[in-house]
mmCIF file of the N, C-alpha and C atoms, coordinates in Angstrom:
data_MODEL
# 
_entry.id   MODEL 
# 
loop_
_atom_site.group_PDB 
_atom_site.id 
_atom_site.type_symbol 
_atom_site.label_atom_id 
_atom_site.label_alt_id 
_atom_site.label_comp_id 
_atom_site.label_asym_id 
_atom_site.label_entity_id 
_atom_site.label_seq_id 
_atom_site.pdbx_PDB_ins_code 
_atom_site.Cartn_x 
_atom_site.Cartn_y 
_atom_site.Cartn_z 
_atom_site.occupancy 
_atom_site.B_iso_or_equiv 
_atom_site.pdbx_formal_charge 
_atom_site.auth_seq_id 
_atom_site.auth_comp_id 
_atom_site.auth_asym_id 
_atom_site.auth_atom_id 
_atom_site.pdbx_PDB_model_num 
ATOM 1   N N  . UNK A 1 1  ? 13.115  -0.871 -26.150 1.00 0.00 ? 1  UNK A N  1 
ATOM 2   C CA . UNK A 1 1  ? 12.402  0.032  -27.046 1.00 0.00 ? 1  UNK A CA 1 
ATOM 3   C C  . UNK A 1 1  ? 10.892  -0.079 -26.832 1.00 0.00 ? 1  UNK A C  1 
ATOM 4   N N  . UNK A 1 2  ? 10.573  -1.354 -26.712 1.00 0.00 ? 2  UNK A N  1 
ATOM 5   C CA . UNK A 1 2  ? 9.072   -1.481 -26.445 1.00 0.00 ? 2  UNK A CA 1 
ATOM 6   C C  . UNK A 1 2  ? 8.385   -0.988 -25.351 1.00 0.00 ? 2  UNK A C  1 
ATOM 7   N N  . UNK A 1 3  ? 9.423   -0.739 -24.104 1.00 0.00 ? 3  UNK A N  1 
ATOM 8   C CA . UNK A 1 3  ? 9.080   -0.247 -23.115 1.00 0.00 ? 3  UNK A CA 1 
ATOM 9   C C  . UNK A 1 3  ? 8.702   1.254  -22.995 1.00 0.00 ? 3  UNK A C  1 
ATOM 10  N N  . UNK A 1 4  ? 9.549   1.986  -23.742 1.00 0.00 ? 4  UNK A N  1 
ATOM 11  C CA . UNK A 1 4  ? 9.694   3.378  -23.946 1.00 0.00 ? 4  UNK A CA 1 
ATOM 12  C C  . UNK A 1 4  ? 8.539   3.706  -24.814 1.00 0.00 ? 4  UNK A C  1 
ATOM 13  N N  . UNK A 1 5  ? 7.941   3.041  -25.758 1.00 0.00 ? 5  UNK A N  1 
ATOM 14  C CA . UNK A 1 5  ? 6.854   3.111  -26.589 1.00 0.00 ? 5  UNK A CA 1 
ATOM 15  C C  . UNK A 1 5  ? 5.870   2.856  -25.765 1.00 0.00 ? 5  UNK A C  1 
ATOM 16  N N  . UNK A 1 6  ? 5.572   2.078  -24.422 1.00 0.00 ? 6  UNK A N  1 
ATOM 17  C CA . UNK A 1 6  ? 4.709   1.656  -24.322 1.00 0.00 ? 6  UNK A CA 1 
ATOM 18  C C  . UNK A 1 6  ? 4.253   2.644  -22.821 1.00 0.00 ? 6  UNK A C  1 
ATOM 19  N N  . UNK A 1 7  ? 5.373   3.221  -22.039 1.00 0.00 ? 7  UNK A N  1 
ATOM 20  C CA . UNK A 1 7  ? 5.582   4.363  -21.280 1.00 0.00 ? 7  UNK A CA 1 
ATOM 21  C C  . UNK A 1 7  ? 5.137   5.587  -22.153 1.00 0.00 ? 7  UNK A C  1 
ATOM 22  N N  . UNK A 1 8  ? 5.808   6.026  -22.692 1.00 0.00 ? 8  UNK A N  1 
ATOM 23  C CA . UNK A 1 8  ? 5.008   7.050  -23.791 1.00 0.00 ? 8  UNK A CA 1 
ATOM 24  C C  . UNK A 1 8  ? 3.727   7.642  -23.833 1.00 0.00 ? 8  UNK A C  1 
ATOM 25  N N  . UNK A 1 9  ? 3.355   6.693  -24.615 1.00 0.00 ? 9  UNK A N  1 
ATOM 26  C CA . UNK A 1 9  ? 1.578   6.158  -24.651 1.00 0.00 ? 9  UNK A CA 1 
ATOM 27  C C  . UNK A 1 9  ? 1.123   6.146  -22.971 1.00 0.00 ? 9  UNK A C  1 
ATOM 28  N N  . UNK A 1 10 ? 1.944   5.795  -22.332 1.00 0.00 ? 10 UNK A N  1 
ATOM 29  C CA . UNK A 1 10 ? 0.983   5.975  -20.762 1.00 0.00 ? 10 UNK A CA 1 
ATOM 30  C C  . UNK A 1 10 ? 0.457   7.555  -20.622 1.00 0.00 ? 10 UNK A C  1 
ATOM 31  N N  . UNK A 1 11 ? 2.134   8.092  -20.626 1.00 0.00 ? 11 UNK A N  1 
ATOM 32  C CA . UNK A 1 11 ? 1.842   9.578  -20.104 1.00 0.00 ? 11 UNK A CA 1 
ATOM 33  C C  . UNK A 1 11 ? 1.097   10.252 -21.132 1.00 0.00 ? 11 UNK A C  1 
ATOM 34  N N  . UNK A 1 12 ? 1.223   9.836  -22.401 1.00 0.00 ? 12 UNK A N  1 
ATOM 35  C CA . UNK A 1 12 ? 0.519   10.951 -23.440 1.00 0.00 ? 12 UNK A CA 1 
ATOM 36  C C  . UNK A 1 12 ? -1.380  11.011 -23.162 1.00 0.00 ? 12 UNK A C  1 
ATOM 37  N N  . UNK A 1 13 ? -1.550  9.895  -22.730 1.00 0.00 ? 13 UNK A N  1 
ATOM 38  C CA . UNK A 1 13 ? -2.761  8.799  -22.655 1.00 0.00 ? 13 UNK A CA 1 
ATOM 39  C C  . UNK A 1 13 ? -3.287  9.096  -21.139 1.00 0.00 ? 13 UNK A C  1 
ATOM 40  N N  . UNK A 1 14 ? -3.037  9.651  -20.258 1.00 0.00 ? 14 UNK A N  1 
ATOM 41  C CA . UNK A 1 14 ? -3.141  9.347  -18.709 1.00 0.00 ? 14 UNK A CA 1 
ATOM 42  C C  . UNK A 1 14 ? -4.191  10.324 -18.622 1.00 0.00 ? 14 UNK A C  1 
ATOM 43  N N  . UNK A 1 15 ? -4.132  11.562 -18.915 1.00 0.00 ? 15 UNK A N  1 
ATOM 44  C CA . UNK A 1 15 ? -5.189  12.468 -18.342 1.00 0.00 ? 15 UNK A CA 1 
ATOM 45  C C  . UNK A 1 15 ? -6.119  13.055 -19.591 1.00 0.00 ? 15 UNK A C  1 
ATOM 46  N N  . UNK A 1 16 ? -6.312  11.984 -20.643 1.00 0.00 ? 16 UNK A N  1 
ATOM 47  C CA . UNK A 1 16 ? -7.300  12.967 -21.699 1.00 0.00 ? 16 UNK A CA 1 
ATOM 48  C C  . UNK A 1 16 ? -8.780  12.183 -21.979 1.00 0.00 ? 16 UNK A C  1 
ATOM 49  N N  . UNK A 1 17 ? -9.682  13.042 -22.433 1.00 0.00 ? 17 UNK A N  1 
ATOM 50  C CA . UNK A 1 17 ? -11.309 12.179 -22.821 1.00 0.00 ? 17 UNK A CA 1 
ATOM 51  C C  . UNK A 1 17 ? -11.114 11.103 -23.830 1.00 0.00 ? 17 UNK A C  1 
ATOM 52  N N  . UNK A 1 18 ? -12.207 10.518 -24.192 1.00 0.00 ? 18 UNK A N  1 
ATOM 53  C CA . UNK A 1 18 ? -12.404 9.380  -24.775 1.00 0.00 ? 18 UNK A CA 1 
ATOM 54  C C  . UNK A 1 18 ? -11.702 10.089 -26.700 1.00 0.00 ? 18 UNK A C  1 
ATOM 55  N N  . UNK A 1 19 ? -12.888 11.084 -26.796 1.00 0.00 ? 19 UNK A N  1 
ATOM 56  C CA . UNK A 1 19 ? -12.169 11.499 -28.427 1.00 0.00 ? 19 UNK A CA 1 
ATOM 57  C C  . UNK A 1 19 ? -10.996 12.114 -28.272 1.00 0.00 ? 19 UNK A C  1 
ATOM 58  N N  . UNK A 1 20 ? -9.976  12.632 -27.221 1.00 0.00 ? 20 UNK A N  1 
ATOM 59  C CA . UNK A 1 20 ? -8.618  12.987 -27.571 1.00 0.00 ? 20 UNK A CA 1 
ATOM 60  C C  . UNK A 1 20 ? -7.792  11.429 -27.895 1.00 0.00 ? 20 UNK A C  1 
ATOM 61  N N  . UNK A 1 21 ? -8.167  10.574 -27.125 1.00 0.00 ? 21 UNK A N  1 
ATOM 62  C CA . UNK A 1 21 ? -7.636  9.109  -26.875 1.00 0.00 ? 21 UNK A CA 1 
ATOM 63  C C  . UNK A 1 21 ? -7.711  8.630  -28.266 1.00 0.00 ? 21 UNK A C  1 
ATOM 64  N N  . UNK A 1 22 ? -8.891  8.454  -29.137 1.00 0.00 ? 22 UNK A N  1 
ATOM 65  C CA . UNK A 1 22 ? -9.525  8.343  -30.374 1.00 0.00 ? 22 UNK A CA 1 
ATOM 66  C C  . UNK A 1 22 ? -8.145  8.953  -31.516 1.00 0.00 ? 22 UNK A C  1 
ATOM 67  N N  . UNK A 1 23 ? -8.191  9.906  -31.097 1.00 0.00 ? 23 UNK A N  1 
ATOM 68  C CA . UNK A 1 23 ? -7.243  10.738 -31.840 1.00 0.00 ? 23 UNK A CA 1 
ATOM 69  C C  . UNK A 1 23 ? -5.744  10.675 -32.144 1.00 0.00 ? 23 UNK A C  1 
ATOM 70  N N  . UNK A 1 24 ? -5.296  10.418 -30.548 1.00 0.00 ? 24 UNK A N  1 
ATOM 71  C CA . UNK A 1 24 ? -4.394  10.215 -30.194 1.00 0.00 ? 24 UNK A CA 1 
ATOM 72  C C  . UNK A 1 24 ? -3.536  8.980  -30.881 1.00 0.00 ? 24 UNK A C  1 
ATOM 73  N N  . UNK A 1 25 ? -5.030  7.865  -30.482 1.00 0.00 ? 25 UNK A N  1 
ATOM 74  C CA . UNK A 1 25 ? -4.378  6.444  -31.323 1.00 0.00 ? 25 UNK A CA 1 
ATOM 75  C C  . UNK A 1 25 ? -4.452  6.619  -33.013 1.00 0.00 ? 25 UNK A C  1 
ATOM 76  N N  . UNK A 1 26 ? -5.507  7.207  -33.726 1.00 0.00 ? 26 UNK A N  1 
ATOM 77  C CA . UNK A 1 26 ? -5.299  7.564  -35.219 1.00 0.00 ? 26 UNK A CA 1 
ATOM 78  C C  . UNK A 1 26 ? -3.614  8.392  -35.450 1.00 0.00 ? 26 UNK A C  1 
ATOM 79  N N  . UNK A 1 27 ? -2.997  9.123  -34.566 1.00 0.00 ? 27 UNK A N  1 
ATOM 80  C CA . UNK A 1 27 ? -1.996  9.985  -34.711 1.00 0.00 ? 27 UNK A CA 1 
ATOM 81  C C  . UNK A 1 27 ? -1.036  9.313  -34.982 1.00 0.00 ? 27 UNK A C  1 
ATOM 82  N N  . UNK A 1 28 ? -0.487  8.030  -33.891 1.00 0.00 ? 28 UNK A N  1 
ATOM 83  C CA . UNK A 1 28 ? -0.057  7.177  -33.555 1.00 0.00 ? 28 UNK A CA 1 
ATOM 84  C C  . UNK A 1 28 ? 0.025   5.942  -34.380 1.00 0.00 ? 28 UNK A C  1 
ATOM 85  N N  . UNK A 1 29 ? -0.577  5.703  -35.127 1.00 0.00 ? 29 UNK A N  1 
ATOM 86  C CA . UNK A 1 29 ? -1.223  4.009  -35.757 1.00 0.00 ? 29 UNK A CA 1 
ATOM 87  C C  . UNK A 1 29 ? -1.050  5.021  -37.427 1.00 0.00 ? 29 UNK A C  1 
ATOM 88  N N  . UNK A 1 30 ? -0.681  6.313  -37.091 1.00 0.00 ? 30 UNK A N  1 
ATOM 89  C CA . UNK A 1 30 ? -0.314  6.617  -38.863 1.00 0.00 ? 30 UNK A CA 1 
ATOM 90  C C  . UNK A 1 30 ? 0.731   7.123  -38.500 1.00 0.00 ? 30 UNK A C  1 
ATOM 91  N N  . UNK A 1 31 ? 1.736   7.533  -37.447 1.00 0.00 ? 31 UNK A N  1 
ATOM 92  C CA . UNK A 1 31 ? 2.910   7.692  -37.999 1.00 0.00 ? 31 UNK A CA 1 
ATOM 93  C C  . UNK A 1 31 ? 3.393   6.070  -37.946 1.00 0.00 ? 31 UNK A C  1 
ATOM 94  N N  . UNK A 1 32 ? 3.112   5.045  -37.260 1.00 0.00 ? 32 UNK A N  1 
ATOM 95  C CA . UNK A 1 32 ? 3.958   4.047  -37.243 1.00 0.00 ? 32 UNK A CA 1 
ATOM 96  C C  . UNK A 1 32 ? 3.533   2.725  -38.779 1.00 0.00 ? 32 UNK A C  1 
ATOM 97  N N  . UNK A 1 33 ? 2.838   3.403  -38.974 1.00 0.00 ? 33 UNK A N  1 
ATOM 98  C CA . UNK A 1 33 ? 2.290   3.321  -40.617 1.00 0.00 ? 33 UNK A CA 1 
ATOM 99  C C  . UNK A 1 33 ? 3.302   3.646  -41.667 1.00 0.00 ? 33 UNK A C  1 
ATOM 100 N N  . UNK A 1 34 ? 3.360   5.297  -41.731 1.00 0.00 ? 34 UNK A N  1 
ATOM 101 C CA . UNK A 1 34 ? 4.150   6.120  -42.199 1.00 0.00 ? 34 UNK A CA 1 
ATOM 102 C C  . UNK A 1 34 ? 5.508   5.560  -42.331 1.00 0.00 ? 34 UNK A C  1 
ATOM 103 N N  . UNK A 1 35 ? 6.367   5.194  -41.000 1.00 0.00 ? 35 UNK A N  1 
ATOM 104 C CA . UNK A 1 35 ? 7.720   4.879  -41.052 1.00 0.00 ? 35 UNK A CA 1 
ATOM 105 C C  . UNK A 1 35 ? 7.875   2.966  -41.381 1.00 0.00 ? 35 UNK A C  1 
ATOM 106 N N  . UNK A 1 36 ? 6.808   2.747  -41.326 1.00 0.00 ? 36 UNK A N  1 
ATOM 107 C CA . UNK A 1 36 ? 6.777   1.328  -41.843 1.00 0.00 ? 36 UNK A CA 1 
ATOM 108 C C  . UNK A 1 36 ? 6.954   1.267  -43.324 1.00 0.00 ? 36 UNK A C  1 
ATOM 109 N N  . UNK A 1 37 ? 6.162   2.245  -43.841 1.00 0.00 ? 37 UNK A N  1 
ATOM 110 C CA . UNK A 1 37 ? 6.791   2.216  -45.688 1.00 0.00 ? 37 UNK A CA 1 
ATOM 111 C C  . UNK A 1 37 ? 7.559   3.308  -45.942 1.00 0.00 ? 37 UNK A C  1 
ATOM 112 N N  . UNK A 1 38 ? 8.300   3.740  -44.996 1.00 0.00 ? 38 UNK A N  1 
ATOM 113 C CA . UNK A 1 38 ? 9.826   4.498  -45.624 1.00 0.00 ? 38 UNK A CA 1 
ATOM 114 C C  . UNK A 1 38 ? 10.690  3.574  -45.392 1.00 0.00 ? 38 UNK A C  1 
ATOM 115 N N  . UNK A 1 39 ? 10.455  2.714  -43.956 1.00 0.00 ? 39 UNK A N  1 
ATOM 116 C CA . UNK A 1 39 ? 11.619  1.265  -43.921 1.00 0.00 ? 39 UNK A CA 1 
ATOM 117 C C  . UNK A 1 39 ? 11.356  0.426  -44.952 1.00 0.00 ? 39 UNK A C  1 
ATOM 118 N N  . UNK A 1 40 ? 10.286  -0.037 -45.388 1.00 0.00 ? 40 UNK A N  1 
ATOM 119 C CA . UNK A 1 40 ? 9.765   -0.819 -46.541 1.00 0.00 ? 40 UNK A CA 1 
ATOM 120 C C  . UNK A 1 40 ? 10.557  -0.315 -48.561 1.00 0.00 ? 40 UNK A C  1 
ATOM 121 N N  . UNK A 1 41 ? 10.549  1.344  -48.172 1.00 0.00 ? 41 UNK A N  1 
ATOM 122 C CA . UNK A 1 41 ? 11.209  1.833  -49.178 1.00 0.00 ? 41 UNK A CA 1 
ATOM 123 C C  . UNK A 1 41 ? 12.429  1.709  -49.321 1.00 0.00 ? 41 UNK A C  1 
ATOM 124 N N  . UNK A 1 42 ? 12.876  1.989  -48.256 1.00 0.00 ? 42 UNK A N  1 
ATOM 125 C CA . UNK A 1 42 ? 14.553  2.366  -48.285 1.00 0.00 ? 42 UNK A CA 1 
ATOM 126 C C  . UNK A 1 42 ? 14.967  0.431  -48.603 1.00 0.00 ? 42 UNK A C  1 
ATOM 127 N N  . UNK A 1 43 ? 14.101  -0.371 -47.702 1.00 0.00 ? 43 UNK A N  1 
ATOM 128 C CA . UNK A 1 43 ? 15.100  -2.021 -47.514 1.00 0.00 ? 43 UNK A CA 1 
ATOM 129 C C  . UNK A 1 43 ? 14.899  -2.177 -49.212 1.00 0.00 ? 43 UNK A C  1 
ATOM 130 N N  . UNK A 1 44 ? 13.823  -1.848 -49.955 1.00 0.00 ? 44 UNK A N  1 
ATOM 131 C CA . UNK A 1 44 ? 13.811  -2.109 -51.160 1.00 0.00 ? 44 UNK A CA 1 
ATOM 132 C C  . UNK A 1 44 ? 15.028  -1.667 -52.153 1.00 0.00 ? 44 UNK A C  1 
ATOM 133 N N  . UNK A 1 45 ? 14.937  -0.120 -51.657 1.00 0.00 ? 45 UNK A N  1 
ATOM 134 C CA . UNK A 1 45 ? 16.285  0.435  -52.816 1.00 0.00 ? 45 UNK A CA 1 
ATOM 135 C C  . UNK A 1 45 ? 17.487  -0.389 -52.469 1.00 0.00 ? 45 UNK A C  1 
ATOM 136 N N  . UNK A 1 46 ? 18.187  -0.471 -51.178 1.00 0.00 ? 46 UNK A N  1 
ATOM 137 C CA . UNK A 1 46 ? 19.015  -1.420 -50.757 1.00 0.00 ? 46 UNK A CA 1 
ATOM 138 C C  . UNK A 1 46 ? 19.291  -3.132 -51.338 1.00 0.00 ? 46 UNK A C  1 
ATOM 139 N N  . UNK A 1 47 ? 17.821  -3.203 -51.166 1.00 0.00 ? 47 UNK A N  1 
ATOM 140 C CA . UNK A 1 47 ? 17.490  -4.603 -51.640 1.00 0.00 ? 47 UNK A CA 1 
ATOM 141 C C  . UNK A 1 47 ? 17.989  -5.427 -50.246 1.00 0.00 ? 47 UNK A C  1 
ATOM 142 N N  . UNK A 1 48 ? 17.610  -4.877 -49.238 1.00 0.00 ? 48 UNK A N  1 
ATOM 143 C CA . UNK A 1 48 ? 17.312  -5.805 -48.193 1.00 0.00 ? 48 UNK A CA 1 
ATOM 144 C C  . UNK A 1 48 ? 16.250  -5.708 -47.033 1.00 0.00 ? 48 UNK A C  1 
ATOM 145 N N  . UNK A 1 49 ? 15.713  -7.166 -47.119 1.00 0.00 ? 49 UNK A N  1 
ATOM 146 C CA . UNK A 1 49 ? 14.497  -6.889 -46.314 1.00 0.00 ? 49 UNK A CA 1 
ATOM 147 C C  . UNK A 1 49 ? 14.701  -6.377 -44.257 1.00 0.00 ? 49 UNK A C  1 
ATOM 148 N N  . UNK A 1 50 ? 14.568  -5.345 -44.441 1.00 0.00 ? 50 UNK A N  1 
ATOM 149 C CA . UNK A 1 50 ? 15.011  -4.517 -42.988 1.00 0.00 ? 50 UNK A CA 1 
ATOM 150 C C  . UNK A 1 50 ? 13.721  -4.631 -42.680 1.00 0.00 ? 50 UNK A C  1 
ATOM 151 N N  . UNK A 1 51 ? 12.819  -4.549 -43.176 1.00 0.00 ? 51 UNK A N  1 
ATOM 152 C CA . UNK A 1 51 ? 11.442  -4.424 -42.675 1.00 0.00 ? 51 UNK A CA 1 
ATOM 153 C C  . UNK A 1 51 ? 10.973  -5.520 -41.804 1.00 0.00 ? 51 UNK A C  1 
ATOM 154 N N  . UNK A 1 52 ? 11.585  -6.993 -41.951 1.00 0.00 ? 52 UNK A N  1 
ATOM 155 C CA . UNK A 1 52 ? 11.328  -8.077 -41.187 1.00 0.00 ? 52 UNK A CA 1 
ATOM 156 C C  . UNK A 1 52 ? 11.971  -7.573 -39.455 1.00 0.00 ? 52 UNK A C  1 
ATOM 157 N N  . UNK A 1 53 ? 12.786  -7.024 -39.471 1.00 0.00 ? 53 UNK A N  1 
ATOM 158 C CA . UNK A 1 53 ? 13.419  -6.520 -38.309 1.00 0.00 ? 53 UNK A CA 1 
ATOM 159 C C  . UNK A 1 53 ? 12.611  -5.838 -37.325 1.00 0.00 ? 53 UNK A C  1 
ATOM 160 N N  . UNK A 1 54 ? 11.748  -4.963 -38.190 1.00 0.00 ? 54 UNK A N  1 
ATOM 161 C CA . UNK A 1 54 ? 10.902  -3.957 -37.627 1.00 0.00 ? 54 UNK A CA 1 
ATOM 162 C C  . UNK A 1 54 ? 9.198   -4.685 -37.176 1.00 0.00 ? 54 UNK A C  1 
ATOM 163 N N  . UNK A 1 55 ? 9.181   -5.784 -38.053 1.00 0.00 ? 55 UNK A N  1 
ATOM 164 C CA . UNK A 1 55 ? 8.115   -6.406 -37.898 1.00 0.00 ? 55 UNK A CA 1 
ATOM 165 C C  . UNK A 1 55 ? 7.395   -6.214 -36.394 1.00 0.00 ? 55 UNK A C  1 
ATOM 166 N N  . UNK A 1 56 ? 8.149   -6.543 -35.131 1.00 0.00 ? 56 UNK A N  1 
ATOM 167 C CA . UNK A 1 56 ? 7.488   -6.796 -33.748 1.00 0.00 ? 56 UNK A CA 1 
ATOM 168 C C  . UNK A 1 56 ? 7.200   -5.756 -33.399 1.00 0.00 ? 56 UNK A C  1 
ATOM 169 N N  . UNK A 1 57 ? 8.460   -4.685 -33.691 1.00 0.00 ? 57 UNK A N  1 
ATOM 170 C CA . UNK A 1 57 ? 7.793   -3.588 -33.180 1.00 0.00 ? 57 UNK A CA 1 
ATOM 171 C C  . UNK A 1 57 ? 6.250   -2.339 -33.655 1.00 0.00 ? 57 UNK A C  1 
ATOM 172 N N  . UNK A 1 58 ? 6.487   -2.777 -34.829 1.00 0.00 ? 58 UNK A N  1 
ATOM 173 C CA . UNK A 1 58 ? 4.740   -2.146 -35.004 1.00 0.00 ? 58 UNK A CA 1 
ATOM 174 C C  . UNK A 1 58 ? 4.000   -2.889 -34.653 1.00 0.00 ? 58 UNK A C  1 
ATOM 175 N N  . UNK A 1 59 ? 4.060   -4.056 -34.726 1.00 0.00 ? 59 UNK A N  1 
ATOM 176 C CA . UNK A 1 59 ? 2.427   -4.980 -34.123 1.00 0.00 ? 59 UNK A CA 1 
ATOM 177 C C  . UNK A 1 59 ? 2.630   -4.809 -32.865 1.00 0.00 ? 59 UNK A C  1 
ATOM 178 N N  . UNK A 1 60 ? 3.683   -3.961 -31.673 1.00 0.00 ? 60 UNK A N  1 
ATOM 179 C CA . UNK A 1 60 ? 3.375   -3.888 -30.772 1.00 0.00 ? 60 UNK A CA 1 
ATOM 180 C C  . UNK A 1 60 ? 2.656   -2.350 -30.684 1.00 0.00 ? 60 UNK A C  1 
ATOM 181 N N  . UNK A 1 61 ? 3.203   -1.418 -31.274 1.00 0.00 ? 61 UNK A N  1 
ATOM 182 C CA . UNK A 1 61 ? 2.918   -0.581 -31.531 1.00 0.00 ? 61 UNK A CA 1 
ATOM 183 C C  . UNK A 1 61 ? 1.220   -0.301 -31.520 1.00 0.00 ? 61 UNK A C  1 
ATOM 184 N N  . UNK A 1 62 ? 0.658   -1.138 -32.618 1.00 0.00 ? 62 UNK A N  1 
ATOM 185 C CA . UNK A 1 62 ? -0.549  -1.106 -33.070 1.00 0.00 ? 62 UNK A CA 1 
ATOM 186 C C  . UNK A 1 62 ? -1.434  -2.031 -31.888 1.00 0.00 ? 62 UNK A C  1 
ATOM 187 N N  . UNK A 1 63 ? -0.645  -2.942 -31.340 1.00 0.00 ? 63 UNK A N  1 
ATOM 188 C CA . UNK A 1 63 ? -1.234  -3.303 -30.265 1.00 0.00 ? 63 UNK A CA 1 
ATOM 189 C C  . UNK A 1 63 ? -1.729  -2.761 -29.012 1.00 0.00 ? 63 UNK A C  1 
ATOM 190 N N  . UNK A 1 64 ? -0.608  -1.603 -28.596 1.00 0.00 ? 64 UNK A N  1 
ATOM 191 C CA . UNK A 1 64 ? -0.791  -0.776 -27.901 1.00 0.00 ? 64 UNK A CA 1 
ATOM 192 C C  . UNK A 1 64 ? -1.334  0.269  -27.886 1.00 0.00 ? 64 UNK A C  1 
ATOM 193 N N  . UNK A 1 65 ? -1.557  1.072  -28.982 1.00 0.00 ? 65 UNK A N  1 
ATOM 194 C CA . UNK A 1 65 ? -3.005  2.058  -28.962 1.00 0.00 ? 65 UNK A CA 1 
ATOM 195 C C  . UNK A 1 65 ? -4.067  1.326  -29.001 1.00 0.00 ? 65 UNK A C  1 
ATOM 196 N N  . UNK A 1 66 ? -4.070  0.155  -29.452 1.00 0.00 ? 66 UNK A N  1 
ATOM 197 C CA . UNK A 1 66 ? -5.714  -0.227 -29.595 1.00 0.00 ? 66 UNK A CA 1 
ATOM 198 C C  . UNK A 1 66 ? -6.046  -0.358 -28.351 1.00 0.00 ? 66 UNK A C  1 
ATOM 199 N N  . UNK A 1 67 ? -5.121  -1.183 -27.744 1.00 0.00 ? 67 UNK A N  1 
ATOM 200 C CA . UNK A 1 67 ? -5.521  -1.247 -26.006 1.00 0.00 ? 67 UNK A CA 1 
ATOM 201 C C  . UNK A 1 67 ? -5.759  0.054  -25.285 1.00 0.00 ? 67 UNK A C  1 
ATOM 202 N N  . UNK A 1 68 ? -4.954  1.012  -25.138 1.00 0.00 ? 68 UNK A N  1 
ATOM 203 C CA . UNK A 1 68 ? -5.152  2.469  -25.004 1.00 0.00 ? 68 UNK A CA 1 
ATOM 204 C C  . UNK A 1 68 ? -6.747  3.074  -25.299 1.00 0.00 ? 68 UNK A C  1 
ATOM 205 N N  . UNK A 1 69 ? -7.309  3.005  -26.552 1.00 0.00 ? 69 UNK A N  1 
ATOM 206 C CA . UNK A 1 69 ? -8.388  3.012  -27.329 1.00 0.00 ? 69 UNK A CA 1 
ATOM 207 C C  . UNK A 1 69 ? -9.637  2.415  -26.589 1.00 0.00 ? 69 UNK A C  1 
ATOM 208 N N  . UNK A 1 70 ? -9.268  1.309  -26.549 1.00 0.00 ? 70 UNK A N  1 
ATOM 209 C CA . UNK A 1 70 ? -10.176 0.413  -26.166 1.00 0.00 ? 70 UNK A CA 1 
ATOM 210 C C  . UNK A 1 70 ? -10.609 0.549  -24.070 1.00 0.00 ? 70 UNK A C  1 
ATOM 211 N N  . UNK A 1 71 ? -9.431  1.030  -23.430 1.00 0.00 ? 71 UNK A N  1 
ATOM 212 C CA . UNK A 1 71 ? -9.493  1.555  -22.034 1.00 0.00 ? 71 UNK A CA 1 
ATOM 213 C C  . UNK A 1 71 ? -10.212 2.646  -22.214 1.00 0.00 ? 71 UNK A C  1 
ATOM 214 N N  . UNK A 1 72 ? -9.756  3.589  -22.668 1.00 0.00 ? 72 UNK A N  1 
ATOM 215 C CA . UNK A 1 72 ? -10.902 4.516  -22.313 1.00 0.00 ? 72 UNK A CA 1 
ATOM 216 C C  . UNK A 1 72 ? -12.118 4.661  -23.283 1.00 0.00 ? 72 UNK A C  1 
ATOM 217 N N  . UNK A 1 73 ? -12.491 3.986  -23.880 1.00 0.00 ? 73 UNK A N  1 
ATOM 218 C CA . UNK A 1 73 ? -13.766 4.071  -24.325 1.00 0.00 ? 73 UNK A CA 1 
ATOM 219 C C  . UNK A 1 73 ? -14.594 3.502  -23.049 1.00 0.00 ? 73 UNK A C  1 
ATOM 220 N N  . UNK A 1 74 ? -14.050 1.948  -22.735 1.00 0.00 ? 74 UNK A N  1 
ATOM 221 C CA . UNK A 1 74 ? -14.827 1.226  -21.690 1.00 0.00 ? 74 UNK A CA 1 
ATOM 222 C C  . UNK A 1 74 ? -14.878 2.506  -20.308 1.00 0.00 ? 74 UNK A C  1 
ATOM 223 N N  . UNK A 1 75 ? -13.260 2.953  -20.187 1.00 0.00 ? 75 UNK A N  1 
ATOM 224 C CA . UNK A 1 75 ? -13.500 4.190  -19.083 1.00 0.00 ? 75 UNK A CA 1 
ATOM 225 C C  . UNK A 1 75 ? -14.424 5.016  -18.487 1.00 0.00 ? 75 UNK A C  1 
ATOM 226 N N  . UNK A 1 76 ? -14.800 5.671  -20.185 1.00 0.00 ? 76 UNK A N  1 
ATOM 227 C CA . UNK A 1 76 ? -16.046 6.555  -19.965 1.00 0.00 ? 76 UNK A CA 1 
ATOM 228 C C  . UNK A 1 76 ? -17.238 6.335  -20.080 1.00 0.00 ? 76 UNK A C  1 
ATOM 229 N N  . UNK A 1 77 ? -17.571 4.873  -19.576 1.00 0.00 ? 77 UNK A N  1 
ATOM 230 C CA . UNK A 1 77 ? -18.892 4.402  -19.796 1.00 0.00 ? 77 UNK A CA 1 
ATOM 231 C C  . UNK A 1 77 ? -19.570 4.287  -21.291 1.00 0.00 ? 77 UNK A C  1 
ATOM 232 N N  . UNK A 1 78 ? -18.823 3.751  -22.045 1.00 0.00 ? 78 UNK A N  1 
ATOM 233 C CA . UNK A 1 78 ? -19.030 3.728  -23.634 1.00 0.00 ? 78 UNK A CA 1 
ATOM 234 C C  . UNK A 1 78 ? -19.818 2.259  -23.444 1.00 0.00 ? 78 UNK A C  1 
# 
């Protein structure tokens, strides 16, 4: 899964400027936001913590646009 997330982000990421990139990672870093407190909701109504499950994969998530972010700023001579 991490791979496919992290392929993704290549191709979405490969041919755009510094503020689409900007953008791109805000787009990105709020949907995986977003589905972090509907898993957070739902493990609650359930009453089980599912959200620990999901844990790695957003901090990779969030790891990986920032890096994204952070390439092409340095890219374009920022």
């Amino acid at each position: 899964m991490a791979e496919v997330i992290e392929e993704t982000l290549i191709v979405i990421l490969a041919n755009i400027t510094t503020k689409e990139a900007v953008v791109t990672t805000i787009i990105i870093t709020t949907i995986i936001t977003i589905i972090k407190v509907i898993i957070t909701i739902l493990a609650q109504a359930f009453n089980k913590p599912k959200e620990v499950k999901f844990k790695k994969l957003f901090n990779l998530g969030y790891d990986v646009a920032s890096y994204y972010a952070l390439y092409f700023h340095f890219l374009n001579g920022a």
